[in-house]
N, C-alpha and C positions, 0 to 999 in steps of 0.2 A: 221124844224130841223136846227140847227146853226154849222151843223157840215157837213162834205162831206158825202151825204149818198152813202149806196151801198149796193147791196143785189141780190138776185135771181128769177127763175121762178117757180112760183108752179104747173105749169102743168108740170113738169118734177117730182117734188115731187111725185105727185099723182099719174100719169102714173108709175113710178117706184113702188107703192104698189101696187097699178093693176094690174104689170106685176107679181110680186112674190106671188100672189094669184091664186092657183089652181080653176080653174072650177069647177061647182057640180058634173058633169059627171065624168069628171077628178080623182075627190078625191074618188068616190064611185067605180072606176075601176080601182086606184091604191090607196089603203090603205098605201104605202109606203110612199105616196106624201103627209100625213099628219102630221107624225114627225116633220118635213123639215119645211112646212109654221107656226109650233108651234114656232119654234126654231127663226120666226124671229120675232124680239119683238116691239112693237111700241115704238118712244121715246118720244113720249107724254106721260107725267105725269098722266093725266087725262084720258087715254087710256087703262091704262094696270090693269090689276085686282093685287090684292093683291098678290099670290105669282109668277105672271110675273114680280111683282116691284120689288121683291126681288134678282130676278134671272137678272132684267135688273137694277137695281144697282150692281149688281157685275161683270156684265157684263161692267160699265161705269167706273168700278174701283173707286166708288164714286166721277167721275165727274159729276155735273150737270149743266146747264146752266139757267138762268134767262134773259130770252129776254126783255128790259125792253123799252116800248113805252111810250105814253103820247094819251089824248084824247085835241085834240085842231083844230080852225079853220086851213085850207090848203089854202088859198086864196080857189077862187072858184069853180076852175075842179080840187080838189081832198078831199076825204071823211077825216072827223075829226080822224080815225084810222089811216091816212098816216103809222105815227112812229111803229104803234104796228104792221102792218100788214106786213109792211115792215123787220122788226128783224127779227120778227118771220122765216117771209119767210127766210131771210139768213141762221138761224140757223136750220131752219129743215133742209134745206139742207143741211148747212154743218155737221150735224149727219149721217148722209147718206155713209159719207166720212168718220168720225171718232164716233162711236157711243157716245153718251151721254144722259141725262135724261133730258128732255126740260118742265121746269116750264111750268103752262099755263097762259094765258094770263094774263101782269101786266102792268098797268099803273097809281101806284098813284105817280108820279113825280114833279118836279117843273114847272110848268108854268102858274105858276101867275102871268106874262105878257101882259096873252093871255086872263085875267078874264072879258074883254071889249067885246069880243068877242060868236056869239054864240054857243051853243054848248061844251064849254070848261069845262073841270073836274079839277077844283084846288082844291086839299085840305091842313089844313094847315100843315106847317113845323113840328111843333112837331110829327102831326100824317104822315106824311110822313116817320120821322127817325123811328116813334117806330112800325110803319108797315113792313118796310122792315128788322128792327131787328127781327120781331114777327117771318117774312116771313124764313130769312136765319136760325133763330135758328129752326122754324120746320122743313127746308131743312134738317139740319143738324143732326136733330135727327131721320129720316128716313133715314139716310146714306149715305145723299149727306157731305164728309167730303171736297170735293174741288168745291167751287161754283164758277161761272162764269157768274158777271152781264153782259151783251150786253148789251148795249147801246144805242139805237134806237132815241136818242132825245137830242139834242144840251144844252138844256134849264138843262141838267142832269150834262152836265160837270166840274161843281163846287161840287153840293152835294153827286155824287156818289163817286169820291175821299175821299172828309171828311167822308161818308161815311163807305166807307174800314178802313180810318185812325182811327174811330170810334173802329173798333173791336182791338184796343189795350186796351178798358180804363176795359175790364175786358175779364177773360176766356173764350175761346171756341175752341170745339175742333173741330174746321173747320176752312178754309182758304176762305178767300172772295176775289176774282178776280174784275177789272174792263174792260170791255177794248171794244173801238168803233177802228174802223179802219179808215185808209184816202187813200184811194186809186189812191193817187200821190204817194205816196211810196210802190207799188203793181207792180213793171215794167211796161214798154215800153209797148205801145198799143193803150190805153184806146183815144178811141175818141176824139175829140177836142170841146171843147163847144165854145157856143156863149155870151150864160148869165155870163156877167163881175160879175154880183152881188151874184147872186143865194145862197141865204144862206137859203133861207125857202120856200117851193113848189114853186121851181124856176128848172131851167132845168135840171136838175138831179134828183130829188125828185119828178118830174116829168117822166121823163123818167124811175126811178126804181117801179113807182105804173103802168108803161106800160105792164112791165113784170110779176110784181106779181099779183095785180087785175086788170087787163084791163079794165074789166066791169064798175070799177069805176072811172074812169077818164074821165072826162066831156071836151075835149079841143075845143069844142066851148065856151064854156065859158072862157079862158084864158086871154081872154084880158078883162076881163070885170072890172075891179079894176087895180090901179097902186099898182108895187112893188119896184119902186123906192126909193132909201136911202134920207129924207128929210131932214138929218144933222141939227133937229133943237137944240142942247145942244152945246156948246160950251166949255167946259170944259179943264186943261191942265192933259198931259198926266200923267199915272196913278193914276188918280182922277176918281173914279168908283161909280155911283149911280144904284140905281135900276131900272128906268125910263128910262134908256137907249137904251133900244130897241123902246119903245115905239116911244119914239124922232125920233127914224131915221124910224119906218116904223110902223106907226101907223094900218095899215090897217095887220098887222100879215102879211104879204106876202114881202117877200125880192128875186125878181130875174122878172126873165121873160119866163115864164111855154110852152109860144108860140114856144120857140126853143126844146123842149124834144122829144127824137126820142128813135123807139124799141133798135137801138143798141147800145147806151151810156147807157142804163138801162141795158141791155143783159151785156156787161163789167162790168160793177159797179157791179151788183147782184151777178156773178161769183167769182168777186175778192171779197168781201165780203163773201162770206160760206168760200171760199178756206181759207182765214185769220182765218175765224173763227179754221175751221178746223185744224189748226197749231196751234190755243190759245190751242185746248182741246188735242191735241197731247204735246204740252208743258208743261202742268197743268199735267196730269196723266204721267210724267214723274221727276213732280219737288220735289223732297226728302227731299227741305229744308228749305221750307217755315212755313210748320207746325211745323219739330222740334225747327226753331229758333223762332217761335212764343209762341211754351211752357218756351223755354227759358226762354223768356222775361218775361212772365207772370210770372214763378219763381223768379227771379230778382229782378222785378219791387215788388211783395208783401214785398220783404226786401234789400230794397233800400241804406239804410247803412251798409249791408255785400258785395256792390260792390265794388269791386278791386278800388281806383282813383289812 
């Protein structure tokens, strides 16, 4: 990931459904205590039966989220899910905090960078846009009318903007969000790192899969490959090729995975739901994105009855 990751623990997740789950005994000798665990609704997409979605759409006020990861190499102590496993984990938790309806798992993204590499899912551009236009129009015909892509993957920060910018070139009657967080602008606290570099399963990115899959993070093997910047393109400033990543870190891995600790992940993770949780607090408050978006689409089909 090319971007500051941050996210949370899913043993807190899980434990918290665990906790609001009545026992057998429990439910058979208080029938009162079954309303109650009806009443709370999973925000997995994939979770809830037909008319729980309905009642947990209106429940989200038609917000939804679209946690959106990549499958690629992590250097070597971290699994090719990093990005996806990681979002996700932010944003279940931070529905916990503000409810919302959480896509399930997605990653056809860009990183076709990484196509040297093993294990990596590129597919091409075309089918990228028209997948996730396919994706937010049937969001939005199941009554997701305010989406909110998360962001989970650096290599996204070009195309998810165009993107969004995308849903002006025709109708819909839904709003598409973007938004990754950076958690230098999250206040005072947050840990002090060591990896000067760390831009891809480097310490951070490291330390946030401590917290969410522990299981999976291999840190004897950290040192096993360099993630040093090899600056081999020379180029003058803003003079942009595609090959640029490549040049500086051939090996997919940018930082140095050997300094990640449980509690820079523990901070990162928290600040990350908590953002989130203020994006879906913001969104289910904003009145005037959609209407200025009809506007437009009004407008825009007769282009010389506008005012100059």
């Amino acid at each position: 990931m090319r971007m500051l990751k941050c996210a949370l623990a899913c043993c807190l997740f899980s434990s918290s459904l665990v906790a609001f789950q009545p026992g057998l005994s429990q439910t058979r000798s208080s029938p009162a205590a079954q309303p109650n665990a009806q009443t709370k609704l999973s925000p997995k997409w994939e979770e809830l039966t037909g008319p729980d979605f309905i009642q947990a759409i209106q429940q989200a006020k038609g917000v939804c989220l679209l946690p959106f990861g990549i499958i690629e190499k992590h250097s070597t102590q971290l699994p090719l899910g990093t990005d996806l496993i990681n979002v996700r984990y932010a944003s279940l938790h931070a529905v916990q905090q503000e409810y919302a309806v959480v896509f399930p798992p997605y990653y056809f993204g860009q990183i076709a960078e990484a196509r040297h590499q093993p294990g990596t899912l590129s597919y091409p551009a075309h089918l990228q846009m028209e997948l996730l236009q396919a994706t937010t129009d049937e969001m939005g015909r199941n009554g997701c009318k305010k989406i909110v892509i998360v962001n989970g993957h650096g290599g996204n920060e070009s195309f998810l903007p165009y993107f969004a910018q995308s849903q002006l070139d025709s109708p819909h009657d839904y709003v598409v969000y973007v938004f990754w967080p950076d958690t230098r602008h999250m206040g005072t606290g947050r840990p002090a790192q060591k990896d000067k570099v760390d831009m891809h399963a480097g310490e951070s990115e490291t330390s946030h899969m401590m917290v969410a899959r522990p299981d999976l993070v291999h840190m004897n093997r950290a040192g096993q490959e360099s993630g040093a910047d090899l600056n081999r393109l020379h180029l003058p400033k803003g003079l942009y090729t595609g090959i640029w990543w490549y040049a500086k870190f051939p090996n997919h891995y940018a930082g140095d995975a050997s300094t990640a600790n449980l509690k820079l992940g523990q901070w990162d993770m928290n600040a990350w739901a908590g953002s989130i949780a203020e994006v879906i607090r913001a969104v289910r408050a904003d009145q005037t994105s959609l209407s200025l978006q009809r506007e437009f689409y009004q407008k825009s089909s007769h282009p010389l009855d506008t005012k100059q």
